[in-house]
DOFITI-124253 format. One line per 5 residues: number of its first residue (from 1); their letters; for each residue x, y, z of C-alpha. Coordinates in Angstrom, 2 decimals. Example, Ala and Ser with C-alpha at 12.3 -4.5 7.8 and 13.67 -1.06 7.14 Angstrom:
1) as) 12.30/-4.50/7.80 ~ 13.67/-1.06/7.14
This chain:
1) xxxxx) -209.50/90.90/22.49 ~ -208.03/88.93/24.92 ~ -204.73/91.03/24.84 ~ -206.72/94.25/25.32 ~ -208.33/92.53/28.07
6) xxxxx) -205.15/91.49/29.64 ~ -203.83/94.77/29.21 ~ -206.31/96.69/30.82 ~ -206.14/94.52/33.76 ~ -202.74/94.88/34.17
11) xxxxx) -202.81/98.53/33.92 ~ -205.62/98.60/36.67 ~ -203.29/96.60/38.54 ~ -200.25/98.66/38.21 ~ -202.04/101.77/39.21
16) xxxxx) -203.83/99.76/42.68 ~ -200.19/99.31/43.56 ~ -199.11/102.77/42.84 ~ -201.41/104.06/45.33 ~ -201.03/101.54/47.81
21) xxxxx) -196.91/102.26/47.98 ~ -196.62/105.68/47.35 ~ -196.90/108.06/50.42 ~ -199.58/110.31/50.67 ~ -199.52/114.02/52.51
26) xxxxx) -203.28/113.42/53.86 ~ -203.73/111.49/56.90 ~ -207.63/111.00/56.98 ~ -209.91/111.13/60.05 ~ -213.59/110.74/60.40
31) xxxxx) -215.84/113.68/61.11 ~ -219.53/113.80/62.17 ~ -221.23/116.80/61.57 ~ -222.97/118.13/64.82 ~ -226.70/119.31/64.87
36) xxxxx) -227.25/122.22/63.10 ~ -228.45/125.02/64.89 ~ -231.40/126.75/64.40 ~ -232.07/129.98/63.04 ~ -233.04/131.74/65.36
41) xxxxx) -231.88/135.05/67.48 ~ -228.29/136.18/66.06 ~ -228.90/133.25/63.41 ~ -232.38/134.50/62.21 ~ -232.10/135.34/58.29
46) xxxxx) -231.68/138.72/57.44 ~ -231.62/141.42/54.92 ~ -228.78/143.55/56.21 ~ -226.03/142.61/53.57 ~ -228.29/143.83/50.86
51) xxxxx) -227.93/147.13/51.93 ~ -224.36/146.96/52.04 ~ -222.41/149.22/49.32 ~ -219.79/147.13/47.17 ~ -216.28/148.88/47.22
56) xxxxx) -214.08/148.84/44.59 ~ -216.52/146.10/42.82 ~ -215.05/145.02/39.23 ~ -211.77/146.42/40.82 ~ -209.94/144.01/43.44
61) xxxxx) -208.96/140.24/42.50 ~ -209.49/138.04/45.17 ~ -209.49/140.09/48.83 ~ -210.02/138.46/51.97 ~ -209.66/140.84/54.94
66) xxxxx) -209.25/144.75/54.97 ~ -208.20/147.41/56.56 ~ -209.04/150.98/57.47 ~ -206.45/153.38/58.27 ~ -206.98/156.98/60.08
71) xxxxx) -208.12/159.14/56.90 ~ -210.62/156.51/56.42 ~ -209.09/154.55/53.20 ~ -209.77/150.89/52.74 ~ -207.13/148.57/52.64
76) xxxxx) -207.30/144.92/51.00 ~ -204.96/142.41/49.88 ~ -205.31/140.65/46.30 ~ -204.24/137.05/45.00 ~ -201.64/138.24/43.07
81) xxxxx) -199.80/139.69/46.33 ~ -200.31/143.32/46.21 ~ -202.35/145.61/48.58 ~ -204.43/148.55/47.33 ~ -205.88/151.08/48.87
86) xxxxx) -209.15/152.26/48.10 ~ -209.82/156.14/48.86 ~ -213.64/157.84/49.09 ~ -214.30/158.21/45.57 ~ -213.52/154.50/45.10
91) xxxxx) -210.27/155.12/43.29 ~ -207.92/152.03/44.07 ~ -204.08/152.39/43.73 ~ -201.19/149.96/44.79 ~ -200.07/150.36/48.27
96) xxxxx) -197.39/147.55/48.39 ~ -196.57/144.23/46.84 ~ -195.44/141.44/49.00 ~ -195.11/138.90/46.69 ~ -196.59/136.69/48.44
101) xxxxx) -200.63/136.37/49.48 ~ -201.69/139.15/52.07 ~ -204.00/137.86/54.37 ~ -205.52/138.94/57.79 ~ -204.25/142.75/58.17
106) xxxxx) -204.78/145.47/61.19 ~ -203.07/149.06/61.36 ~ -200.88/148.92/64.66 ~ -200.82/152.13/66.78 ~ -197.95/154.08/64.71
111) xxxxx) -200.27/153.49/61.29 ~ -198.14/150.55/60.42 ~ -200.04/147.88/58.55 ~ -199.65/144.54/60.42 ~ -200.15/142.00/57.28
116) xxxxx) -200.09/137.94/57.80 ~ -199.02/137.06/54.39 ~ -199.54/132.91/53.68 ~ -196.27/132.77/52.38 ~ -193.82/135.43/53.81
121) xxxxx) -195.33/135.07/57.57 ~ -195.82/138.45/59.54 ~ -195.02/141.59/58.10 ~ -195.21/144.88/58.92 ~ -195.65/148.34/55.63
126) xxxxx) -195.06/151.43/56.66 ~ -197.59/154.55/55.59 ~ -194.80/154.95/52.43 ~ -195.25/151.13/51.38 ~ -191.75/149.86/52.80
131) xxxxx) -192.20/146.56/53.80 ~ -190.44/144.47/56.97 ~ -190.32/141.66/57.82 ~ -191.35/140.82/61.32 ~ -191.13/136.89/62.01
136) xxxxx) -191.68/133.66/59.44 ~ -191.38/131.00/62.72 ~ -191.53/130.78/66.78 ~ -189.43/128.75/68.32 ~ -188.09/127.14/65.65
141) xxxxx) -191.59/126.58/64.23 ~ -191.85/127.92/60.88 ~ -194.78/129.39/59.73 ~ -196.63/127.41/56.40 ~ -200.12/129.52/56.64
146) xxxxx) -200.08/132.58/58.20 ~ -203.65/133.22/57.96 ~ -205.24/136.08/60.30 ~ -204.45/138.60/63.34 ~ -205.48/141.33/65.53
151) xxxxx) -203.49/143.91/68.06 ~ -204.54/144.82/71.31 ~ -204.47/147.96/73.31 ~ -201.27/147.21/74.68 ~ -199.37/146.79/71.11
156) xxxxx) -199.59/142.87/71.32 ~ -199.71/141.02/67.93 ~ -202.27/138.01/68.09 ~ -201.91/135.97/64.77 ~ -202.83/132.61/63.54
161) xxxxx) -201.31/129.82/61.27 ~ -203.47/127.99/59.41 ~ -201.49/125.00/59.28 ~ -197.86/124.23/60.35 ~ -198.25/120.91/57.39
166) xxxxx) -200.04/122.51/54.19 ~ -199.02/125.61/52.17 ~ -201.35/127.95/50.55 ~ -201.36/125.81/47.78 ~ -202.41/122.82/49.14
171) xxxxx) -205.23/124.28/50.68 ~ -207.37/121.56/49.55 ~ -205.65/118.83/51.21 ~ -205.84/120.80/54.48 ~ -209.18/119.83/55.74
176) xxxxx) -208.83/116.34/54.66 ~ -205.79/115.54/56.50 ~ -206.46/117.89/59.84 ~ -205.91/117.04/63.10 ~ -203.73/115.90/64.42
181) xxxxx) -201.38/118.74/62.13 ~ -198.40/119.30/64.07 ~ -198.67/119.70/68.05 ~ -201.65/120.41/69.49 ~ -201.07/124.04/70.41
186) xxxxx) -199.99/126.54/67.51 ~ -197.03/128.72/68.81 ~ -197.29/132.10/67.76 ~ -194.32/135.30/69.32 ~ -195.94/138.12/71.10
191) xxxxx) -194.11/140.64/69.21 ~ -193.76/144.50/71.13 ~ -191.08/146.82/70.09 ~ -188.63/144.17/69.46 ~ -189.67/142.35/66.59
196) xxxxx) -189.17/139.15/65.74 ~ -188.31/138.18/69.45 ~ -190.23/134.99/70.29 ~ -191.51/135.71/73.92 ~ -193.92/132.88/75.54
201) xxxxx) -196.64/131.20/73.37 ~ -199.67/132.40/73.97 ~ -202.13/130.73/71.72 ~ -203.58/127.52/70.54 ~ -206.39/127.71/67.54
206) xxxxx) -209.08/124.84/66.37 ~ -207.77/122.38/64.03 ~ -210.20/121.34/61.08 ~ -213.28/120.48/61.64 ~ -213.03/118.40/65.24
211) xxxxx) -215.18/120.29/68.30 ~ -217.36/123.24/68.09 ~ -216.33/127.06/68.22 ~ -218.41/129.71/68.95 ~ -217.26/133.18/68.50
216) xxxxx) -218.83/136.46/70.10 ~ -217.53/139.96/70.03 ~ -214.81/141.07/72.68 ~ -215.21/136.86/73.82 ~ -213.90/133.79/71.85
221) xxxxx) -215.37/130.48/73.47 ~ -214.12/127.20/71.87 ~ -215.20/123.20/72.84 ~ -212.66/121.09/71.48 ~ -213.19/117.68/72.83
226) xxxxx) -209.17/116.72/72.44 ~ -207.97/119.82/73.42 ~ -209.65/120.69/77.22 ~ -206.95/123.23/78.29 ~ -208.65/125.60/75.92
231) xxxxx) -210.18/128.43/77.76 ~ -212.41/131.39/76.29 ~ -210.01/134.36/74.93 ~ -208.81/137.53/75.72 ~ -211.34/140.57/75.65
236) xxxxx) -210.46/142.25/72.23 ~ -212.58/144.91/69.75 ~ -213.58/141.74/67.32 ~ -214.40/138.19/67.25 ~ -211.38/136.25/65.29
241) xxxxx) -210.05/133.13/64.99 ~ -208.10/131.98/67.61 ~ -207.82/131.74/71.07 ~ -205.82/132.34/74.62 ~ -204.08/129.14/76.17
246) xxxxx) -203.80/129.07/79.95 ~ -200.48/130.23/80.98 ~ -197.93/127.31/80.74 ~ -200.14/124.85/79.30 ~ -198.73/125.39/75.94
251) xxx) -198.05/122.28/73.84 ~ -199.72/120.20/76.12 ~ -202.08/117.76/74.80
């Protein structure tokens, strides 16, 4: 008995050490959650979603944003890295495969569909299905999360990365081990008709759950209590993600 016991005590030992010593990817910070709001106004519960009409239901594996292109066909990209496209009668066919995870997707101007893939960055399908790539990094910041985006009027591609520290696989160990995540301000290209050239940086977005962020249509107002230089975003046709950084303030704490 006494060997057991010795045993097990040195096992429990062994193990303490192990996880003092070896290095972990999560750096831990304390978060308070603020004061709910209350329901009321915008926030007052609803029945709209119940009259909402489920497309492609049974059919699509995992989609998180879509897409609508000019004759009115949904686009959405699934967990195993393919996009399909869903027509009228709710008949869904492959569109492309990245092999990757599609993401946050827009049609740009020329019916290109703008995808941020987590894995293979910003890419751009043509109407065929030919995929290119448009960037992976800015300014010799690679991309590890390329998560959402929009395009303006002008042509502008505004796109976020999740994290510059934890792949799409690690997603879990992403809101434990936040901010700080790299610099404060996530550089992103503004990408025209020369793709892939890394121009200014023009955004910063909220990292894990520090601050508040309040997002309207056409106006994106953040409070981030260790990031003041934030300012409320550009006008734009829907309320996303992240957010406009003064003009030369980038990377500034």
């Amino acid at each position: 008995m006494k060997k057991v016991l010795g045993l097990l005590l040195l096992l429990i030992a062994a193990g303490a050490i192990f996880l003092v010593i070896t290095p972990s990817p999560i750096d831990p910070l304390a978060w308070d959650a603020p004061t709910a709001p209350t329901l009321t106004g915008v926030l007052e519960p609803n029945d709209t979603l119940m009259k909402a009409e489920l497309v492609g239901k049974g059919k699509l594996h995992g989609p998180e944003d879509t897409a609508v292109d000019a004759q009115g066909r949904v686009y959405a990209g699934q967990a195993d890295g393919t996009i399909v496209r869903i027509d009228s009668n709710d008949k869904v066919e492959l569109f492309a495969d990245t092999q990757g995870r599609p993401l946050g997707m827009d049609f740009d101007a020329q019916g290109n569909l703008i995808v941020a893939d987590a894995y293979k960055g910003l890419l751009s399908i043509d109407p065929q299905g030919a995929i290119k790539v448009l960037t992976t990094e800015a300014e010799g910041l690679p991309f590890a999360f390329t998560d959402d985006l929009d395009i303006a009027s002008d042509g502008t591609i505004y796109f976020s990365d999740a994290s510059s520290r934890f792949e799409q696989p690690r997603l879990l160990a992403r809101p434990a081990g936040s901010p700080p995540v790299g610099p404060p301000a996530e550089l992103h290209a503004k990408l025209r008709q020369n793709p892939g050239a890394a121009q200014r940086p023009v955004f910063c977005q909220r990292r894990g759950p520090v601050g508040q962020r309040r997002l309207r249509t056409g106006k994106r107002d953040v409070s981030l209590p260790h990031h003041p230089l934030l300012a409320q975003g550009r006008q734009g046709r829907r309320a996303r993600g992240v957010h406009r950084q003064p003009a030369g303030a980038a990377g500034q704490p």
